[in-house]
Structure formats: structure tokens, C-alpha cells
C-alpha positions as semicolon CSV with decimal commas, in nm:
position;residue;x (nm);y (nm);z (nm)
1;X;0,461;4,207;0,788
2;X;0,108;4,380;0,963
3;X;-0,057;4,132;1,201
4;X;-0,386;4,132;1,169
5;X;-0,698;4,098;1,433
6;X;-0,767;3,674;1,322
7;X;-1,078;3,570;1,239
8;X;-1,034;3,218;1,310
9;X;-1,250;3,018;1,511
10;X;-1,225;2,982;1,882
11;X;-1,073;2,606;1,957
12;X;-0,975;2,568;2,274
13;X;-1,100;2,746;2,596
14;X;-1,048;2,778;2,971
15;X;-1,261;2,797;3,192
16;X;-1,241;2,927;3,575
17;X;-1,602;2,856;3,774
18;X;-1,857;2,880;3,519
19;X;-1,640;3,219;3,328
20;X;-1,450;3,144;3,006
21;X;-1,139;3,314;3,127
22;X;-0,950;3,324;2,792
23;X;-0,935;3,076;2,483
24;X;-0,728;2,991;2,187
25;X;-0,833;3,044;1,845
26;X;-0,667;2,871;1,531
27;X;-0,701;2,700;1,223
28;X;-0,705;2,332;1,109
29;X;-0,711;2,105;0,803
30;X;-0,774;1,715;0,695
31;X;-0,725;1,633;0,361
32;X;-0,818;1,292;0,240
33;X;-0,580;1,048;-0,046
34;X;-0,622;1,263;-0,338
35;X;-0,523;1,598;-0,103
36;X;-0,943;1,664;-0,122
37;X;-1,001;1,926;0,179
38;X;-1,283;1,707;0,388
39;X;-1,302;1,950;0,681
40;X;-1,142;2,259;0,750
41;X;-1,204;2,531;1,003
42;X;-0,986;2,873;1,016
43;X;-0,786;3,004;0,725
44;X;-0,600;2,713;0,570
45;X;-0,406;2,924;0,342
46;X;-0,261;3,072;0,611
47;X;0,133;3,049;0,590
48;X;0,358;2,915;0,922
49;X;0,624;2,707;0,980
50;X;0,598;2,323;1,108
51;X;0,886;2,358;1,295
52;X;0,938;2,028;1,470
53;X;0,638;1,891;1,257
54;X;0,939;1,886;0,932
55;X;1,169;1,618;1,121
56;X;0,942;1,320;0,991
57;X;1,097;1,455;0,615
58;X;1,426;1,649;0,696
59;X;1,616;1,265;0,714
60;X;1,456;1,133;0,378
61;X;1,807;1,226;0,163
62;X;1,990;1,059;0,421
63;X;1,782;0,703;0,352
64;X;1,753;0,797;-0,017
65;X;2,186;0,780;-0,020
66;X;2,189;0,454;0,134
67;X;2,372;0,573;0,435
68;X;2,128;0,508;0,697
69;X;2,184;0,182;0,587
70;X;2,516;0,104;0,475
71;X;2,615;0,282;0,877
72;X;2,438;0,052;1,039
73;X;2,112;0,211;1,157
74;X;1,777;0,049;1,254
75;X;1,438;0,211;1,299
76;X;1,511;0,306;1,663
77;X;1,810;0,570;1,524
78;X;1,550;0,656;1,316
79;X;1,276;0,737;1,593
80;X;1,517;0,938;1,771
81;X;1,638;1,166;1,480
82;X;1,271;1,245;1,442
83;X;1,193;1,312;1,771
84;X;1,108;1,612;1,971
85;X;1,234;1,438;2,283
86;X;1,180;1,539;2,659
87;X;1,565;1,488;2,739
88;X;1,521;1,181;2,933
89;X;1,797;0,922;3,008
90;X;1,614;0,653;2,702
91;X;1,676;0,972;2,495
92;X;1,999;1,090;2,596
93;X;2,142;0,726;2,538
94;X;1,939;0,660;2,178
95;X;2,115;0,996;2,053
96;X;2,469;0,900;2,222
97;X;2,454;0,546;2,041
98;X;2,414;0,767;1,669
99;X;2,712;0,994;1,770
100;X;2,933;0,716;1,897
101;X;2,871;0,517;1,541
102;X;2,983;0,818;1,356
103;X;3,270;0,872;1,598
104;X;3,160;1,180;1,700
105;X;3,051;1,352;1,961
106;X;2,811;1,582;2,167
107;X;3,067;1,894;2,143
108;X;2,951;1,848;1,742
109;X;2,591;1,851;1,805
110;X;2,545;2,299;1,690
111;X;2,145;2,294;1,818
112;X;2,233;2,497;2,162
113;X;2,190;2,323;2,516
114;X;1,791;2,335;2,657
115;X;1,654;2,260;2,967
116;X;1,554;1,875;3,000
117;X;1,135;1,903;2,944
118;X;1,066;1,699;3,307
119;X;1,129;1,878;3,639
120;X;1,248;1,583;3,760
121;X;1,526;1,530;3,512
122;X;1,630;1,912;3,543
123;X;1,688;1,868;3,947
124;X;1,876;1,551;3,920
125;X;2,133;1,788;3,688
126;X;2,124;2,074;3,925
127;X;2,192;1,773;4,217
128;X;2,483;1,656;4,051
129;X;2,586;2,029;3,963
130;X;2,566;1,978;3,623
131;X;2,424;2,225;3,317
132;X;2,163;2,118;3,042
133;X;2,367;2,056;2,755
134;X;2,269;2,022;2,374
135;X;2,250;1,672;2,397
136;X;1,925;1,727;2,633
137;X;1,783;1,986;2,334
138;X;1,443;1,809;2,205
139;X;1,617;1,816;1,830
140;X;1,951;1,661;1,897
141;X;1,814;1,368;1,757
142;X;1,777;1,549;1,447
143;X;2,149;1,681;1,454
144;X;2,277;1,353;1,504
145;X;2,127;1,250;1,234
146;X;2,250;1,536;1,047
147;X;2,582;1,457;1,110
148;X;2,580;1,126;1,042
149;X;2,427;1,201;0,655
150;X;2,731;1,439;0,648
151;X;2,978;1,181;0,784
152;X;2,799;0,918;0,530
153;X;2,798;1,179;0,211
154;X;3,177;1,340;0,313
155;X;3,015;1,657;0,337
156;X;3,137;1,929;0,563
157;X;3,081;1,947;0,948
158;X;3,151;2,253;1,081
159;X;2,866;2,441;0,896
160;X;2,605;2,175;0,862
161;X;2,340;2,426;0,972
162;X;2,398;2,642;0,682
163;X;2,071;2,685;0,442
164;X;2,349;2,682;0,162
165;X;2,463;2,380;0,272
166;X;2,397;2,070;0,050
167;X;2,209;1,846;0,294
168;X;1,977;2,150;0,370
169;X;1,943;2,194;-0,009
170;X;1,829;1,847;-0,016
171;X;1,587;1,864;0,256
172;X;1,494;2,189;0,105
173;X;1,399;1,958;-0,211
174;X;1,237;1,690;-0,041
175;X;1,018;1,943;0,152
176;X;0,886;2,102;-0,168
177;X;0,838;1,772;-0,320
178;X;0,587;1,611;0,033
179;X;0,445;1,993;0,068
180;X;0,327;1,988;-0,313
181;X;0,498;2,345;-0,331
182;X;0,768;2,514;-0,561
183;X;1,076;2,561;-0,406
184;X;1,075;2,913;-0,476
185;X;0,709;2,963;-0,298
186;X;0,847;2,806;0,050
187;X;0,901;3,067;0,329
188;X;1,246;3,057;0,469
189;X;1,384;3,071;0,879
190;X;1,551;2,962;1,115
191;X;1,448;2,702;1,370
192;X;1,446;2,717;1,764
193;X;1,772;2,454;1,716
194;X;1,911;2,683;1,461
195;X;1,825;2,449;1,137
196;X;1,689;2,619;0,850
197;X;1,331;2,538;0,824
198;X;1,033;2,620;0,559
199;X;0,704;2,732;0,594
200;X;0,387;2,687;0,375
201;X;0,013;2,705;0,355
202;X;-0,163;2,495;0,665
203;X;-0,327;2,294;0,379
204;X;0,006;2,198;0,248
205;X;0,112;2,069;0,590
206;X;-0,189;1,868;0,589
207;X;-0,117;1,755;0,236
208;X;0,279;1,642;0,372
209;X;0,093;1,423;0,638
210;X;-0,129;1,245;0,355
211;X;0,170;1,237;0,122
212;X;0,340;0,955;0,406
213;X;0,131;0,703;0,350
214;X;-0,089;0,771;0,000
215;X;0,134;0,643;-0,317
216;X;0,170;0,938;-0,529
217;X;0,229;0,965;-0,906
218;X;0,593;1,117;-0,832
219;X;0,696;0,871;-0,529
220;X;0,893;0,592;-0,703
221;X;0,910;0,241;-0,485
222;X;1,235;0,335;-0,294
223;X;1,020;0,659;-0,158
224;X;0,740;0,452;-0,074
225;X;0,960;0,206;0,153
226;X;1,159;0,495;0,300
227;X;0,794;0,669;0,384
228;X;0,666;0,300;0,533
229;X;0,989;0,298;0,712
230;X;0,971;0,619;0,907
231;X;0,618;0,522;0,985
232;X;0,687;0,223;1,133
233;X;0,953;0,339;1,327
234;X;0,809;0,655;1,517
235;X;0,497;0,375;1,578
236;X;0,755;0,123;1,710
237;X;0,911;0,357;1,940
238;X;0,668;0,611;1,992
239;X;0,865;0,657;2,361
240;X;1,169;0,786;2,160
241;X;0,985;0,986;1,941
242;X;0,867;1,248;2,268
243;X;0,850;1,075;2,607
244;X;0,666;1,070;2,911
245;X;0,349;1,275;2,934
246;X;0,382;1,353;2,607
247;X;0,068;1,346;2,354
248;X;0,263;1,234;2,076
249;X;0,360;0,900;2,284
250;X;0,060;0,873;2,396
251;X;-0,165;0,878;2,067
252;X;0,090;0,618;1,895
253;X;0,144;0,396;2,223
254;X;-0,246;0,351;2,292
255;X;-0,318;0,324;1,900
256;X;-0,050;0,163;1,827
257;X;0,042;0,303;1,534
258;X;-0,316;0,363;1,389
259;X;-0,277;0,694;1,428
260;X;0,080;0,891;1,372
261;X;0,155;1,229;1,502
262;X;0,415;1,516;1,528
263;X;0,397;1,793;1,777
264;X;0,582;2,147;1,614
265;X;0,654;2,428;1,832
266;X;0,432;2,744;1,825
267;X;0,137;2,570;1,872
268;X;0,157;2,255;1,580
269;X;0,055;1,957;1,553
270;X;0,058;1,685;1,206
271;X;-0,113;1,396;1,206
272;X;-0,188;1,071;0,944
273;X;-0,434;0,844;0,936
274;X;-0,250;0,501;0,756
275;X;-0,549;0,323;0,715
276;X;-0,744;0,614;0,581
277;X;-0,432;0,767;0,380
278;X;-0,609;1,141;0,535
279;X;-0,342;1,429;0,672
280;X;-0,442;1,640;0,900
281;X;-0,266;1,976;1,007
282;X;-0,336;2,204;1,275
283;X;-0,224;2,551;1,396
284;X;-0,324;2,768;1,748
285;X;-0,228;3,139;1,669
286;X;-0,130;3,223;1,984
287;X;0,157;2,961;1,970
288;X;0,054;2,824;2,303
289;X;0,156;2,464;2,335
290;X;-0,071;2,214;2,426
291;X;-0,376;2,302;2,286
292;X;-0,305;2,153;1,982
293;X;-0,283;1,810;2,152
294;X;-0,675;1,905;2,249
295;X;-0,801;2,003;1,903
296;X;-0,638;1,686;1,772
297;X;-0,804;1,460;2,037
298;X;-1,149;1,630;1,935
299;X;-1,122;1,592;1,553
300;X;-1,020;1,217;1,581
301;X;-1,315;1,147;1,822
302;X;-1,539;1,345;1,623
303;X;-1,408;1,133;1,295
304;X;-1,441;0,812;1,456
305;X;-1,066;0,734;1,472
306;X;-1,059;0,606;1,828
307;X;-1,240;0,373;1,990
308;X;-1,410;0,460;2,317
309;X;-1,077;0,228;2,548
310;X;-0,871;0,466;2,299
311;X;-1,023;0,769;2,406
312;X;-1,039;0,706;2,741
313;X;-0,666;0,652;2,767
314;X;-0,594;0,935;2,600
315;X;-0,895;1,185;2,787
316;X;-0,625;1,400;2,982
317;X;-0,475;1,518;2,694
318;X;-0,861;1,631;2,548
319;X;-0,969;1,810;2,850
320;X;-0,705;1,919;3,152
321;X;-0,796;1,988;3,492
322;X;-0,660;2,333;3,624
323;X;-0,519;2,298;4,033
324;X;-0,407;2,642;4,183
325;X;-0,083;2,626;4,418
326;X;-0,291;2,422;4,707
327;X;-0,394;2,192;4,505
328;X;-0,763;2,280;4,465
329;X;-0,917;2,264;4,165
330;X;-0,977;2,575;3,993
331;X;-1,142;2,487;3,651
332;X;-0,991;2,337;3,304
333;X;-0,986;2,366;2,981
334;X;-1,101;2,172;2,685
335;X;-1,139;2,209;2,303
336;X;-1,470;2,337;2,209
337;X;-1,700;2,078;2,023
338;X;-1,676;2,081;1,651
339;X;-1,919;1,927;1,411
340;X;-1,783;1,771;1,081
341;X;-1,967;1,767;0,746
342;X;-2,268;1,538;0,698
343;X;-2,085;1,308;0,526
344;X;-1,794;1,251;0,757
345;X;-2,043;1,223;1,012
346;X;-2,058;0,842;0,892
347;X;-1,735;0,774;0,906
């Protein structure tokens, strides 16, 4: 596949003195309750992968067998298999507490050990001369919670990461149904935790987002709880759900709840609106994490969606002072100002 020059828009830039010293372009897309496009900027049709951005969907078959359920699970289990965690102790113990009810353990967990996200949490292992391990991987949440729908649906453990594998067939399913997409037209890989993932159209990721709290024609009332639930439990604990310094903490703890979000690797970030029943997508092309967080900041305070205690609370994650190694500030960088249609002006 030919890369080619983009001709998306510039989103995010930094600036040094009064020089803009490089930038970020990218794409983004809200959709409204009917999956209506009501602004877009960039090429929408533009095909990636969610990555992380998927979890909110990848546990739907196991609530739709009743094993989330009929193990014992509440909406905090549920936070954590969604999360993209930093690998903090709160995490460590939320994903422990789903392994230990399935009687099984970390050596299970098949996502590959990562570095905890915080410096601080990475010395205290090197302190106590200990190595990451999986269970401080941002997904193995998500792998507990794989294992336990395989534990739940007596389904094999030893290759749950297979694409072939029925709970990845399922999720496959599920994805295609929330993306509005054929099975057949979803692109196909493999995840940074080694799960099979799909990719799609940004639009379509934006449409997913909608599709969580919009009743749709083809959502019967046992989807529509499970999508309620999931909600409500990444809003409940948000802290689970990423951690500290995190954007997608942040935006749910200060909203609380008004406004849900995912972060994805490579530069995603999902987001719904509940009250509104709008999804909005977005997608850097350089893959650079964090300026997502800033292009989402600008289109909900250009939409309205936060109120000015809101946005000041959440400022720091809009525009980001830059400190060189003495400490002196250098410059930051900030998403450039976009202007919505006329008629979302009102909103």
C-alpha cells in the first residue's frame, strides 16, 4: 500500500518563540442520531484501525451470554476490561480481582508485559527489582475479560487470541454490526496486545460512538441495556477506565459522564455525546499521541459541550506548556481554532 503526501488539515501545532516548529495534521468526524455527518474536517473515508478505541464493543458477546452476569461481575469489572489503563496499583488490583474469580491467573493473561505508563510506578518496580509484567499492559483488562467469556462459554484458553477463534468471531460480528459495515469490508490486524482488531472508515468510527447511546432499528432491548451499561460504567469509574493524568479520566471525572471517551493508540480518540446521541471520531496521521486529546477539547468547546468550570478543569489537556531540561519554558502547543457550520454554531 503507497502512502501518499495527506491533504488533511493542520490540527494541532507547536510552537517554539513566536515559530511554528512542526504540527500535526489529521482528520475528524461528528455524526449526529441518524449517523448525519454535522462537521467533518480531513478525509473521513479514510480507513484505520481504533485500536484501543474497539474495547468499549469487544466485551458485548460476553454480556449478551449472560456470563458477565451469572460470574458475578459489576460495572467496575466492566470499567477495567475496557480500559486502556496506566498500570497503577487501583488497576493492577481491579484486573487481579477478574482473574482470581475465574481462577486464573496473570501467567494466562497472552497481551505481552509493558512498561507501567507513570515514571513513578516504573521506579518503584526497578526499586524492588522487579520487571513490568503483562498484568501492567494498558489492555490486560481486556484479556481478563477475555478469559473470563472463555471460562463462562467453555471455550478454549490457550489460543484465545486467535482471529479464528469463536469469541473473536463474535466480536468480529458485533463490530460490523456498531460500525454499520459488512463483515467482509472490515480491514483485518493485529493489535499492540496481540488481539485481532478491525479497521474501517473514520466516519464509521464516529457512527460506533453514536450507535452507544442512539436506539437503532437493529438493537433489540437487551442491546440497549448492555450499551447503557457500559456507559455507565466507564462514567462511574472513569479512574479505572485510564488513570492519572489521563484525558480520558479527566473528560468523564469533570463531566461526569456527560461526555464519554476512548483514547486508541496511533493517535485516536472516540467520543459520545449521551444527551445529544452525536459520535464523534478523530484521527492524527502522524500517530502521535496526545494531540488527539487537544482536537477533542477544541471541538467540544467549539460545540458548546462544556461549560466554562468544565473547560477550565480540563485546559491542560487543550493547550500544553513545553519546559526544556531546566525547567524554562520553551513554548507549547495547542490545537488550531476550528469553526463549525452556521448551524452548529447555535448549539
Amino acid at each position: 500500500m503507497t502512502v501518499q503526501e495527506s491533504s488533511n488539515p493542520i490540527l494541532v501545532e507547536n510552537i517554539r518563540g513566536e515559530v511554528v516548529e512542526s504540527f500535526h495534521r489529521g482528520s475528524f468526524c461528528v455524526v449526529d442520531q441518524h449517523g448525519e455527518v454535522l462537521w467533518s474536517e480531513g478525509d473521513i473515508q479514510q480507513v484505520s484501525f481504533p485500536r484501543s478505541a474497539l474495547k468499549y464493543f469487544q466485551h458485548i458477546p460476553f454480556l449478551l451470554s449472560g456470563g458477565f452476569d451469572a460470574l458475578g461481575f459489576t460495572d467496575k469489572e466492566l470499567a477495567i476490561m475496557c480500559a486502556s489503563h496506566n498500570g497503577e496499583d487501583i488497576h493492577l488490583e481491579a484486573v487481579n480481582a477478574v482473574l482470581h474469580r475465574i481462577s486464573l491467573k496473570s501467567d494466562n493473561l497472552k497481551c505481552g508485559p509493558q512498561q507501567p505508563t507513570l515514571k513513578k510506578d516504573f521506579v518503584a518496580l526497578i526499586k524492588n527489582d522487579k520487571e513490568p509484567s503483562c498484568m501492567h499492559n494498558n489492555c490486560s483488562g481486556k484479556h481478563a475479560g477475555f478469559l473470563a467469556h472463555c471460562v463462562y462459554n467453555k471455550l478454549s484458553l490457550e489460543d484465545y487470541l486467535s482471529p479464528n477463534h469463536l469469541l473473536h468471531v463474535a466480536i468480529k460480528q458485533i463490530t460490523a454490526l456498531f460500525y454499520e459495515m459488512n463483515e467482509s469490508e472490515l480491514a483485518v490486524g493485529v493489535d499492540g496486545c496481540s488481539a485481532p482488531i478491525f479497521g474501517m472508515p473514520l466516519r464509521n468510527q464516529a457512527l460506533a460512538y453514536k450507535n452507544l447511546v442512539a436506539p437503532m432499528p437493529w438493537k433489540d432491548q437487551r442491546m440497549e441495556q448492555i450499551c447503557e451499561r457500559i456507559v455507565q460504567a466507564v462514567a462511574e469509574y472513569p479512574q479505572l477506565v485510564a488513570g492519572s493524568k489521563r484525558y480520558c479520566t479527566d473528560l468523564m471525572k469533570v463531566t461526569k459522564g456527560k461526555i464519554i471517551g476512548k483514547t486508541g493508540a496511533d493517535g485516536v480518540y472516540c467520543l459520545t455525546v449521551p444527551h445529544k446521541k452525536w459520535g464523534i471520531a478523530i484521527k492524527i496521521d502522524d500517530g502521535k499521541m496526545g494531540p488527539q486529546y487537544q482536537v477533542a477539547q477544541e471541538i467540544l468547546l467549539k460545540l458548546n459541550l462544556l461549560t466554562d468550570e468544565e473547560a477550565k478543569e480540563l485546559e491542560g489537556h487543550w493547550r500544553c506548556d513545553n519546559t526544556n531540561f531546566a525547567g524554562n519554558y520553551v513554548g507549547y502547543s495547542a490545537a488550531v481554532s476550528l469553526t463549525p457550520p452556521s448551524n452548529l454554531k447555535s448549539f
